[in-house]
C-alpha positions as a Markdown table, in Angstrom:
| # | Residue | x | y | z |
|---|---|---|---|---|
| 1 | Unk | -41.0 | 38.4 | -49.3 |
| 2 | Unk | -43.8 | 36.3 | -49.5 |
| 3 | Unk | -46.4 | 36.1 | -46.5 |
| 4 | Unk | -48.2 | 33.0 | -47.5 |
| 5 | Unk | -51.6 | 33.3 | -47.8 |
| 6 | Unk | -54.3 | 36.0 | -46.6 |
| 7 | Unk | -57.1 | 34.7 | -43.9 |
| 8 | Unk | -59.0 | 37.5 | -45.6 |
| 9 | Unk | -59.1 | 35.6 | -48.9 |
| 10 | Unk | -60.4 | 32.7 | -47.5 |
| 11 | Unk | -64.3 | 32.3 | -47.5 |
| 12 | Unk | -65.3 | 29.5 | -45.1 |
| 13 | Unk | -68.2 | 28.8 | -47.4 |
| 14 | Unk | -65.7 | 27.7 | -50.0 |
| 15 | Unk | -64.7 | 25.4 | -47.6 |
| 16 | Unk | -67.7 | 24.2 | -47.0 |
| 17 | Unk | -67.3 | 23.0 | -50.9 |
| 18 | Unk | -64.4 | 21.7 | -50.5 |
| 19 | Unk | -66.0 | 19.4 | -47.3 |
| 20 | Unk | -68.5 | 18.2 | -49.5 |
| 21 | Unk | -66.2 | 17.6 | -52.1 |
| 22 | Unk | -64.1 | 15.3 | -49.6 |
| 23 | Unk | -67.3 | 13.6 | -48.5 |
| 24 | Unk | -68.7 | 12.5 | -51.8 |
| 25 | Unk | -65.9 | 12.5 | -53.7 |
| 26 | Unk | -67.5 | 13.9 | -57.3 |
| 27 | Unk | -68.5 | 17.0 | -57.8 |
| 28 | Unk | -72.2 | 16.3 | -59.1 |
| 29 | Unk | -73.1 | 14.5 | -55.7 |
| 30 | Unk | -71.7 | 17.4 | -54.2 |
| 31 | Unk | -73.5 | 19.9 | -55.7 |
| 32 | Unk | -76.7 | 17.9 | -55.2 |
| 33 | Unk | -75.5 | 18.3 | -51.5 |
| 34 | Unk | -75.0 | 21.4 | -51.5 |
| 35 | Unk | -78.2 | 22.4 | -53.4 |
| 36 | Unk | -76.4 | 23.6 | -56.7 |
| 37 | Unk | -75.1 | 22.9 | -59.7 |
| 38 | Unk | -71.8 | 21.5 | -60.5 |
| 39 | Unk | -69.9 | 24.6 | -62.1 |
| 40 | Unk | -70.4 | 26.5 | -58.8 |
| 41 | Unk | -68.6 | 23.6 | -57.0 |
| 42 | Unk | -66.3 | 24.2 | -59.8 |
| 43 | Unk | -65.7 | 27.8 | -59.7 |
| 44 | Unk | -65.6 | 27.5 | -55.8 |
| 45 | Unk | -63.2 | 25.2 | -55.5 |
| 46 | Unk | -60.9 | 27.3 | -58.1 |
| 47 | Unk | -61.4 | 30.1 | -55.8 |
| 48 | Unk | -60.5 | 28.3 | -52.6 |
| 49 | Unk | -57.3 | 27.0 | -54.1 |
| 50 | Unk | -56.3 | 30.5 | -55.4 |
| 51 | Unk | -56.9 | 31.7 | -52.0 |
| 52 | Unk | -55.0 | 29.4 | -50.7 |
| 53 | Unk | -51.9 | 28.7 | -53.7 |
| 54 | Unk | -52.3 | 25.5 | -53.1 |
| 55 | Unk | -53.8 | 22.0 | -55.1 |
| 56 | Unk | -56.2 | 21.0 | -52.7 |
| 57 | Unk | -58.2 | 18.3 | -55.0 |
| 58 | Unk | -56.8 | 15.5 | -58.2 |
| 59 | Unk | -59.3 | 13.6 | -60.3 |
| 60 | Unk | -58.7 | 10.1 | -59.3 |
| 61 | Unk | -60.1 | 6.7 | -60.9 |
| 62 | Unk | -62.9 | 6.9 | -58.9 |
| 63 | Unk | -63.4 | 10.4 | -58.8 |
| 64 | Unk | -61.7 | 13.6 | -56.9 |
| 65 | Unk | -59.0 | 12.5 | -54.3 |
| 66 | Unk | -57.6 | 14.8 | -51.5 |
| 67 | Unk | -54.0 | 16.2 | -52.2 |
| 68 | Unk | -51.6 | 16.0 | -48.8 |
| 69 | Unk | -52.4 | 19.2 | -48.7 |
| 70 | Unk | -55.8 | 19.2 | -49.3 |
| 71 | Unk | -56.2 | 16.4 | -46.2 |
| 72 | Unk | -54.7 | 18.9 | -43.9 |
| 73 | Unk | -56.8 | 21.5 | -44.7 |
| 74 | Unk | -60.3 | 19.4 | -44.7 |
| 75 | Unk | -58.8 | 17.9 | -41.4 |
| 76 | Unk | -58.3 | 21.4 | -40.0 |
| 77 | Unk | -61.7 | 22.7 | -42.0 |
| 78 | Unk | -64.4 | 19.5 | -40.9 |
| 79 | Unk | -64.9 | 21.7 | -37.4 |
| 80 | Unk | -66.9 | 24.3 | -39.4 |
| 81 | Unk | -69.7 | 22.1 | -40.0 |
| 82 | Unk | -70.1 | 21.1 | -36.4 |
| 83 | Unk | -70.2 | 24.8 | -35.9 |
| 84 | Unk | -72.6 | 25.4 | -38.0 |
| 85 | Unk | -75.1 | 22.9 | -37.1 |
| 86 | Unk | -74.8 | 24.3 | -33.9 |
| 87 | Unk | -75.9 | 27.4 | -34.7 |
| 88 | Unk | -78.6 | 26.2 | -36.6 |
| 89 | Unk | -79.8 | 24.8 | -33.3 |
| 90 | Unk | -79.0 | 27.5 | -31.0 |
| 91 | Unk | -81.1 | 29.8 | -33.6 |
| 92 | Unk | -83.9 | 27.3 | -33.1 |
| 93 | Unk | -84.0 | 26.8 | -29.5 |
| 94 | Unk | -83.0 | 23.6 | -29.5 |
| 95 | Unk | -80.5 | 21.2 | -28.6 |
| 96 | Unk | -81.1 | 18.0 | -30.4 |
| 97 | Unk | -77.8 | 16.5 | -32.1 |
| 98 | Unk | -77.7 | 17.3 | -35.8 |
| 99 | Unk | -75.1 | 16.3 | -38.7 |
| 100 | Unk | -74.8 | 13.9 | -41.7 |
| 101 | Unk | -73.4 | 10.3 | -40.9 |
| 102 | Unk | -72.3 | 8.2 | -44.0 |
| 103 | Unk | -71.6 | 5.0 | -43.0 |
| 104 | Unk | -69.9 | 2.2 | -45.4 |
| 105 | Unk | -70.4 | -1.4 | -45.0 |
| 106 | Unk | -70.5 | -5.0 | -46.6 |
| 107 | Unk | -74.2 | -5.3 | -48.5 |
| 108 | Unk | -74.8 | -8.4 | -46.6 |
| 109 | Unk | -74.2 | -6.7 | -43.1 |
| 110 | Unk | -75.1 | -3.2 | -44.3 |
| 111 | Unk | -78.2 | -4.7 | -45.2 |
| 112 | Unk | -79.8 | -6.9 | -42.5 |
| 113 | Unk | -77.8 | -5.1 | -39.5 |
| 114 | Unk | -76.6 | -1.7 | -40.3 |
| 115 | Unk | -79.7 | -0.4 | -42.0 |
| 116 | Unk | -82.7 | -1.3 | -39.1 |
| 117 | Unk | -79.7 | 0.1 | -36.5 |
| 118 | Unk | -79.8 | 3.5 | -39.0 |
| 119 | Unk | -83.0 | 3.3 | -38.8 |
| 120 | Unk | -83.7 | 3.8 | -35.3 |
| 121 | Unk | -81.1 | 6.2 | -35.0 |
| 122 | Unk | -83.6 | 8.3 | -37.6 |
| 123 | Unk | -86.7 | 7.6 | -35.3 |
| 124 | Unk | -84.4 | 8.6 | -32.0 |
| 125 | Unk | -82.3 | 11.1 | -33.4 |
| 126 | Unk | -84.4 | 13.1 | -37.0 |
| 127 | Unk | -81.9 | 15.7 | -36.7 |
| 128 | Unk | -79.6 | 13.1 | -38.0 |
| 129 | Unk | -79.2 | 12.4 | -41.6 |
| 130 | Unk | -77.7 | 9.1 | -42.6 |
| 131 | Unk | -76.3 | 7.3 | -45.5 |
| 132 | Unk | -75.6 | 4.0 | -46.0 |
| 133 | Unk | -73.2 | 2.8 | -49.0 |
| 134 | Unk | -72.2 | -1.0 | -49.2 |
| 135 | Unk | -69.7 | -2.6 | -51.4 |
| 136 | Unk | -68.2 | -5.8 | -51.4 |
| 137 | Unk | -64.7 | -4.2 | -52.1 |
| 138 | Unk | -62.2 | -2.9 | -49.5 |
| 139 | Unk | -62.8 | 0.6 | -47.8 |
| 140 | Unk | -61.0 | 3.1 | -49.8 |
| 141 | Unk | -59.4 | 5.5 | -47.7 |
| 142 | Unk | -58.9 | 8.3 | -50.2 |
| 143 | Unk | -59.6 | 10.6 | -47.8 |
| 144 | Unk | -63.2 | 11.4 | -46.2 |
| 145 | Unk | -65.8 | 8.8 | -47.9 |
| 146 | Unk | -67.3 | 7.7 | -44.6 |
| 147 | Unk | -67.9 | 8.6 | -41.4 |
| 148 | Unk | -67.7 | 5.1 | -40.3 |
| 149 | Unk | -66.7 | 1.7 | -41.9 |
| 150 | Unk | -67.4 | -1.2 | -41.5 |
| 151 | Unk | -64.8 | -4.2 | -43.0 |
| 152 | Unk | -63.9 | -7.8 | -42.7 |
| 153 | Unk | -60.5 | -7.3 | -41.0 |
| 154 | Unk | -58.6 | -4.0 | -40.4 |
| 155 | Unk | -58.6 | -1.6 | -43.3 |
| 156 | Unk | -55.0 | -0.9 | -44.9 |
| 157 | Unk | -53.9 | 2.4 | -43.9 |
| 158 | Unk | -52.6 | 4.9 | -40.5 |
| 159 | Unk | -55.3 | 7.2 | -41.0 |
| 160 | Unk | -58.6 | 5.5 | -39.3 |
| 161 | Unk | -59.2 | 4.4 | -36.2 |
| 162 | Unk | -60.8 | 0.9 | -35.8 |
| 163 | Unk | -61.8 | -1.5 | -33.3 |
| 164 | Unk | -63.7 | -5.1 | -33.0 |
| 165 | Unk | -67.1 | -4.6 | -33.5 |
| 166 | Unk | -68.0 | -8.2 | -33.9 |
| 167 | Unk | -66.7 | -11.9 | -35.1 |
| 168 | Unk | -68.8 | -13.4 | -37.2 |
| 169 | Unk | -68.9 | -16.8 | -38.8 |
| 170 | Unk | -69.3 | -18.4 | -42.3 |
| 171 | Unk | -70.3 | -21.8 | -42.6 |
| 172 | Unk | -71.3 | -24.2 | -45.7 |
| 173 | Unk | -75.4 | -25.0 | -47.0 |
| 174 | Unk | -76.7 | -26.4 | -49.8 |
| 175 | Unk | -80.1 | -27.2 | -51.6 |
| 176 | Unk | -81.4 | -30.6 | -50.9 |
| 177 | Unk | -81.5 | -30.8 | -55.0 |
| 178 | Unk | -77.8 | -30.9 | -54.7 |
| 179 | Unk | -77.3 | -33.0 | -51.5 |
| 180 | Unk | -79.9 | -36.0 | -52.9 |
| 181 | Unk | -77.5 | -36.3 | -56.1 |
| 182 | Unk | -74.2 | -36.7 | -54.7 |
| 183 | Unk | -72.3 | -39.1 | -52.4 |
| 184 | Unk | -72.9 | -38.2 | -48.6 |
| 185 | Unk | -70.7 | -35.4 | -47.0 |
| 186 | Unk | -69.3 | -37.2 | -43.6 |
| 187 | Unk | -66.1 | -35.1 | -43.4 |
| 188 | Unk | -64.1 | -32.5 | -44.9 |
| 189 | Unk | -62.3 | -34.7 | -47.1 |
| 190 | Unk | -65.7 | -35.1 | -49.0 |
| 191 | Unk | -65.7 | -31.7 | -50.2 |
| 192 | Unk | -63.0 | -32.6 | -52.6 |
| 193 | Unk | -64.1 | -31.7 | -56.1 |
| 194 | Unk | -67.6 | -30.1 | -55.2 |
| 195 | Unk | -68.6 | -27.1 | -56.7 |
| 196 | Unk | -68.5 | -23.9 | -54.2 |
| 197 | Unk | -70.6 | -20.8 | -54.6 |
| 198 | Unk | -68.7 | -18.2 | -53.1 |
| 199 | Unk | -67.4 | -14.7 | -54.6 |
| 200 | Unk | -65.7 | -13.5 | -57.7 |
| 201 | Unk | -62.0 | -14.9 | -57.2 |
| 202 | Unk | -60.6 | -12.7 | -59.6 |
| 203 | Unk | -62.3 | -9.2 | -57.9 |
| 204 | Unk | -62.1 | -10.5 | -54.6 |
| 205 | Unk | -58.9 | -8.6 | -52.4 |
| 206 | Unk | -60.1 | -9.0 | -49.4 |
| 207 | Unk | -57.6 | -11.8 | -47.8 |
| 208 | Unk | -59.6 | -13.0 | -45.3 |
| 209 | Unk | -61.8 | -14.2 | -47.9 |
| 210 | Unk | -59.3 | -16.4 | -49.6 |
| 211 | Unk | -60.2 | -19.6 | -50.1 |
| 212 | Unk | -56.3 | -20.8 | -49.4 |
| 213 | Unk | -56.9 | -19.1 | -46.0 |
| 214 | Unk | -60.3 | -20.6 | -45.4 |
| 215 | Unk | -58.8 | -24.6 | -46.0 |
| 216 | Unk | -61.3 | -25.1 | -49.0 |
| 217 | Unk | -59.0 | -25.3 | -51.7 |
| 218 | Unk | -60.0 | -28.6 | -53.1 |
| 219 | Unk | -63.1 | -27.6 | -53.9 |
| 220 | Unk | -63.8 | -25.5 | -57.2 |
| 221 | Unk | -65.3 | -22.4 | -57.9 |
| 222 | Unk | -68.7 | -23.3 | -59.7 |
| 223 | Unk | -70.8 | -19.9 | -59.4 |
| 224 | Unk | -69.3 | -16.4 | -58.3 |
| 225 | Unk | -70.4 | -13.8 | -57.2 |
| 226 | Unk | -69.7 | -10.5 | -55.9 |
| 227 | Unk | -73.3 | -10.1 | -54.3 |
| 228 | Unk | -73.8 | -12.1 | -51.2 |
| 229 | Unk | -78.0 | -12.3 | -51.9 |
| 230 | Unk | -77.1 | -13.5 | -55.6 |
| 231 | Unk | -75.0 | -16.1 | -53.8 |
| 232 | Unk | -77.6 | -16.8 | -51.3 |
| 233 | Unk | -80.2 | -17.7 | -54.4 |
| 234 | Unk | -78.1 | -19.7 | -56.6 |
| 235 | Unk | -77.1 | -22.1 | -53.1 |
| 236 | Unk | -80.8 | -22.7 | -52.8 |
| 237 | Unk | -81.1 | -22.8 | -56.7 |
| 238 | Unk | -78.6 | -25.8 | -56.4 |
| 239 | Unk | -75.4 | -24.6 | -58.1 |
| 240 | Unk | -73.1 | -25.8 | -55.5 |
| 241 | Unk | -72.3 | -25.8 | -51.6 |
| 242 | Unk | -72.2 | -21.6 | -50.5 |
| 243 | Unk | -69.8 | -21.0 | -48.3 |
| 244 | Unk | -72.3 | -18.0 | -46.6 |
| 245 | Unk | -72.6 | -15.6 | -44.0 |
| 246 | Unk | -74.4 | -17.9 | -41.2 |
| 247 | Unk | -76.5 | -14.8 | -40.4 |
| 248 | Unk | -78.0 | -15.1 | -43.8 |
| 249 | Unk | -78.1 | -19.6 | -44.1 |
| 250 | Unk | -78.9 | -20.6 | -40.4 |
| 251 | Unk | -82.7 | -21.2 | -41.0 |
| 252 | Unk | -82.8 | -20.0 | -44.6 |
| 253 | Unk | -85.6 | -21.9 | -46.8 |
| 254 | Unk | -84.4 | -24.6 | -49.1 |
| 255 | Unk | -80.8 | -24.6 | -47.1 |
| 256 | Unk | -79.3 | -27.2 | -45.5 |
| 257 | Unk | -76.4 | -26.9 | -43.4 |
| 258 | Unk | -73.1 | -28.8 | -44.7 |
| 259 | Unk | -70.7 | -29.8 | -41.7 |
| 260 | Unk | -71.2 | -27.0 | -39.6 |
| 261 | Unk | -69.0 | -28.3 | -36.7 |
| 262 | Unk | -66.1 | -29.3 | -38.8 |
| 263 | Unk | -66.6 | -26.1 | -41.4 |
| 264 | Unk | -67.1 | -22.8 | -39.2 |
| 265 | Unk | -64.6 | -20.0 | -40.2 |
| 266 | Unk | -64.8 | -16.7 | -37.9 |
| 267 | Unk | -63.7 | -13.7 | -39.0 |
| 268 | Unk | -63.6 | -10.2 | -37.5 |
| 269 | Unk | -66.1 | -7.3 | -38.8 |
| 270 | Unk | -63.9 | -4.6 | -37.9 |
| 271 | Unk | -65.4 | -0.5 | -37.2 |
| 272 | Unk | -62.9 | 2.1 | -38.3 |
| 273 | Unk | -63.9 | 6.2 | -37.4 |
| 274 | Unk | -62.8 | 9.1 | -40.2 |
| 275 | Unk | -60.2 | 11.0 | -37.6 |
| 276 | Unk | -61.7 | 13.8 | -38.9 |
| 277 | Unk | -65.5 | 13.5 | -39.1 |
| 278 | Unk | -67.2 | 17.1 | -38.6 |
| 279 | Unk | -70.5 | 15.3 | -36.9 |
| 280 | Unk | -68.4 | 13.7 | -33.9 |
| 281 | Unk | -71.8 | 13.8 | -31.6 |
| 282 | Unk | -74.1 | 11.8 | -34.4 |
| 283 | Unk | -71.0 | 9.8 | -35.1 |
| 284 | Unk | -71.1 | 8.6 | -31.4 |
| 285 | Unk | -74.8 | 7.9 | -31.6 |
| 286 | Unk | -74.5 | 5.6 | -34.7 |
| 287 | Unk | -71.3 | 4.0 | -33.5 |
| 288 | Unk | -73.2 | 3.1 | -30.1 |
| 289 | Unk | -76.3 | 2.1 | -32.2 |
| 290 | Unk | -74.5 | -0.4 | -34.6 |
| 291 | Unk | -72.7 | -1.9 | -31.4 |
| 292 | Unk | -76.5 | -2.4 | -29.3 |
| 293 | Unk | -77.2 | -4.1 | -32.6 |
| 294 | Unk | -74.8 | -6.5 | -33.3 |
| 295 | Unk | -74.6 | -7.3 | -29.3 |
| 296 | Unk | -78.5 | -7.7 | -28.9 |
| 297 | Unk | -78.3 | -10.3 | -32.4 |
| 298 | Unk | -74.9 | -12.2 | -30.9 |
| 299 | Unk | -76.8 | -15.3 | -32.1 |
| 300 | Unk | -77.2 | -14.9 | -35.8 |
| 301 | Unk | -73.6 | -13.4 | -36.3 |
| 302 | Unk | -72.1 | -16.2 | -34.4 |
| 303 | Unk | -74.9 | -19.6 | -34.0 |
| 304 | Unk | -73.4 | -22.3 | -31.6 |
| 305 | Unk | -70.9 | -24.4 | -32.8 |
């Protein structure tokens, strides 16, 4: 009768692969992790999964994905490298906090809030290592990408926790190119038939972001974009009216702001926490840090109506 599998068989510094397998999701990034090449992530992984007579990994569109399985056990697993950070500093005398933090956010946000708030973390905190990915595109929750996400509205999914981190608003500007060459805008019936620079339509699928949603339907899609700073330029280059992220148009050069009392859409940036994040100390210190941030800079994310 089978005994299911033997502890003895398991090496915790496969798992260890398998963590940074999880984290990066490839197993080249992981291996540059780790320090090696990619056949010994490879071969470890093989090994692990023997151990354990279980699929722990699947190569996904985007690269490895977690089994149900394979959740469980880097779930179970993530403590180990908690553990051994901590004995890194014990060895060392010292008790600073120490771990890797990837955090995932909008470019625009991730940009011009998320990286000078990671960036003091660094100063405050060196033992911490962070990394900062943006994307336009939803958070994908295959599994353990991030540490903690950022996203306009609450991710799809059960397995993150997430909270309000801040509103923020979007409101219309335009070149004064564009403005001197058409009728004047008094109302919002006077958008009718202008061009909008605004994002891809096709790629967007973040609903919030639907122009249905945000009452601008009558106006047509004249430059897209799935980069907020190419959307930015092409506003001030005079290819239509952007619909932008205040924080980027209030007080932007060459910008002028288009009905900003009768046009100010707020929508929720939203922080979601991996349940099962190994660094739950440096975790806590970035999550407070982005928080001071957006709190000290109310202003920009959301200017007076």
């Amino acid at each position: 009768m089978s005994t299911g599998p033997d502890p003895h068989e398991v090496s915790a510094d496969d798992l260890r692969y398998l963590l940074a397998v999880a984290r990066v999701g490839r197993l080249v990034s992981a291996a540059a992790l780790l320090g090696v090449d990619h056949t010994t992530v490879r071969r470890r992984l093989d090994r692990l999964e023997a151990a354990l007579g279980a699929r722990l990994l699947d190569r996904g569109a985007d690269g490895w994905q977690l089994t149900a399985i394979g959740r469980d056990v880097v779930e179970r697993a993530a403590p180990l490298e908690g553990l051994v950070e901590q004995v890194v500093a014990a060895a060392s005398g010292s008790d600073a906090v120490r771990g890797t933090v990837r955090v995932a956010a909008p470019e625009g946000f991730g940009s011009l809030f998320a990286a000078p708030a990671l960036a003091r973390v660094r100063v405050e905190h060196p033992g911490v290592a962070l990394e900062l990915v943006t994307s336009t595109r939803p958070l994908s929750l295959r599994g353990s990408g991030f540490d903690l996400a950022v996203t306009v509205g609450s991710p799809a999914g059960s397995r993150v926790t997430a909270e309000l981190l801040t509103e923020y608003a979007l409101r219309l500007y335009a070149a004064p190119s564009y403005l001197a060459a058409r009728p004047a805008i008094r109302t919002p019936a006077d958008l009718e038939g202008h061009d909008l620079v605004f994002y891809v339509d096709a790629l967007l699928t973040v609903r919030e972001l639907d122009l249905a949603t945000l009452g601008l339907e009558g106006m047509r899609l004249g430059f897209g974009s799935t980069n907020v700073f190419a959307q930015l330029e092409a506003t001030r280059a005079g290819a239509g009216i952007g619909l932008l992220h205040a924080f980027m148009g209030e007080g932007a050069a060459g910008l002028e702001p288009v009905l900003p009392r009768a046009v100010d859409v707020r929508l929720p940036f939203m922080l979601s926490t991996r349940p099962d994040s190994p660094a739950v100390d440096a975790v806590a210190i970035v999550r407070d840090a982005l928080r001071r941030e957006v709190a000290e800079r109310r202003d920009e994310l959301l200017p007076p109506r």
